[in-house]
N, C-alpha and C positions, 0 to 999 in steps of 0.2 A: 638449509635443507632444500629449499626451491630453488636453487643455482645447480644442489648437484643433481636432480631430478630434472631439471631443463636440459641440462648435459648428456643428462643418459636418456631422455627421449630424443635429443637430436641425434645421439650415436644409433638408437634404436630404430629408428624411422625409415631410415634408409637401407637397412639390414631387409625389417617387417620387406618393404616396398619389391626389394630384391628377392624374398623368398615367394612372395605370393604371386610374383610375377613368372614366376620359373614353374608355373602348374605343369600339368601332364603339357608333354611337349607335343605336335605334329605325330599321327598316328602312320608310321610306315604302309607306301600302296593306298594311304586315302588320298583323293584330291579334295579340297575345298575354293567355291566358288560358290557366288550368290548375284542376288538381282536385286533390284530396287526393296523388294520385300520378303525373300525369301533366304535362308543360306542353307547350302547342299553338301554334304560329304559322298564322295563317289567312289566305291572301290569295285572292283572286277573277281571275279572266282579264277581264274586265269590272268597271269601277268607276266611277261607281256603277251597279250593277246596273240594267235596264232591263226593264218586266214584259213577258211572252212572250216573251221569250228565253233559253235556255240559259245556265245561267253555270254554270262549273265552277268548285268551290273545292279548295284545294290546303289539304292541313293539315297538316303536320310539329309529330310528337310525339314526345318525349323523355321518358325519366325525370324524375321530379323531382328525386330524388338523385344518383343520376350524371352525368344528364345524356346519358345514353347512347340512341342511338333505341329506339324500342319498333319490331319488325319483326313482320311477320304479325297485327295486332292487329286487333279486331272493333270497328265505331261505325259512327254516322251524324250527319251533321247537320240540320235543321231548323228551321223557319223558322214563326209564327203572325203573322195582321194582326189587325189590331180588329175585323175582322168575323168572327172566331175560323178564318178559312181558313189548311187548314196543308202544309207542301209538307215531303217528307226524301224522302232520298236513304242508303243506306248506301253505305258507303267501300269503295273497291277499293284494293288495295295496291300499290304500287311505279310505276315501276322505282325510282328512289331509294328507299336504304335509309332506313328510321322515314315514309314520304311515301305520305300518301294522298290518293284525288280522289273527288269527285262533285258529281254534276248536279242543280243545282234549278233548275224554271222559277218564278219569281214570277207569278200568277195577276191581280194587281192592283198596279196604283202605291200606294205612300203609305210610311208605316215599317212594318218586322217584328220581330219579336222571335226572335234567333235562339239557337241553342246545338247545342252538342255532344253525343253521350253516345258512351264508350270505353271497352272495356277489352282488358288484354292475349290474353287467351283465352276459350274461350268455358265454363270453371271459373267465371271471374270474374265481381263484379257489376258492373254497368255504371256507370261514375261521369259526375257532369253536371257541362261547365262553369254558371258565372251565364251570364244571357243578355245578350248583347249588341243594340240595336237594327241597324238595318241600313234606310238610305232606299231606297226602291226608285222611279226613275221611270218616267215614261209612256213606252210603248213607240211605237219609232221608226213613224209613216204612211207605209202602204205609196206608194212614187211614182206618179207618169203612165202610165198602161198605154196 
């Protein structure tokens, strides 16, 4: 009986290992990226972003370790083009717990280089995601007046 129960936890093991590995996959339009202490999900209200317009980005950050949200924390995000023009916004808090927003307008179409800087309070030093690019296009012509 313990030969054929060793058998079928070895067949079972790697079945288990393979299903719990397969959790919810990558959320469409979220970025993830983190810092020494921090991880971020980033998504945009607009995508892809369109230059002269508003776009507000959503950032939800967690601990690294725990995993637990960071509440009340201080950052901003940020954005530079090739022609060194730079556009941030610092982060307003809530309503959702670890969830922050803010507004950048994009000045110009083409790609930007963006990033993060966060920390829990304002003791703390500020930690930087890497930067992410981010395409930005030509903004909508106004219609027929």
């Amino acid at each position: 009986m313990s030969i054929a129960r060793g058998r079928l936890t070895a067949l079972l093991l790697p079945l288990l290992a393979a299903v719990v590995s397969c959790g919810p996959g990558p959320q469409p339009g979220v970025l993830r990226t983190a810092t020494d202490d921090f991880d971020f999900r980033i998504s945009a209200d607009v995508m892809p972003p369109r230059a002269i317009e508003r776009i507000t980005y959503t950032v939800v950050v967690r601990d690294k370790k725990t995993q637990e949200p960071i509440a009340n924390g201080e950052g901003r995000i940020f954005a530079t083009n090739s022609d060194r023009k730079t556009v941030w916004n610092g982060f307003k808090y809530g309503p959702e717990v670890g969830t922050y927003r803010a507004t950048i307008t994009f000045v110009t179409a083409g790609e930007w280089a963006m990033g993060i800087q966060f920390r829990r309070d304002s003791t703390q030093v500020l930690q930087r995601t890497h930067d992410w690019r981010q395409q930005v296009k030509n903004e909508v012509a106004p219609g027929p007046q």
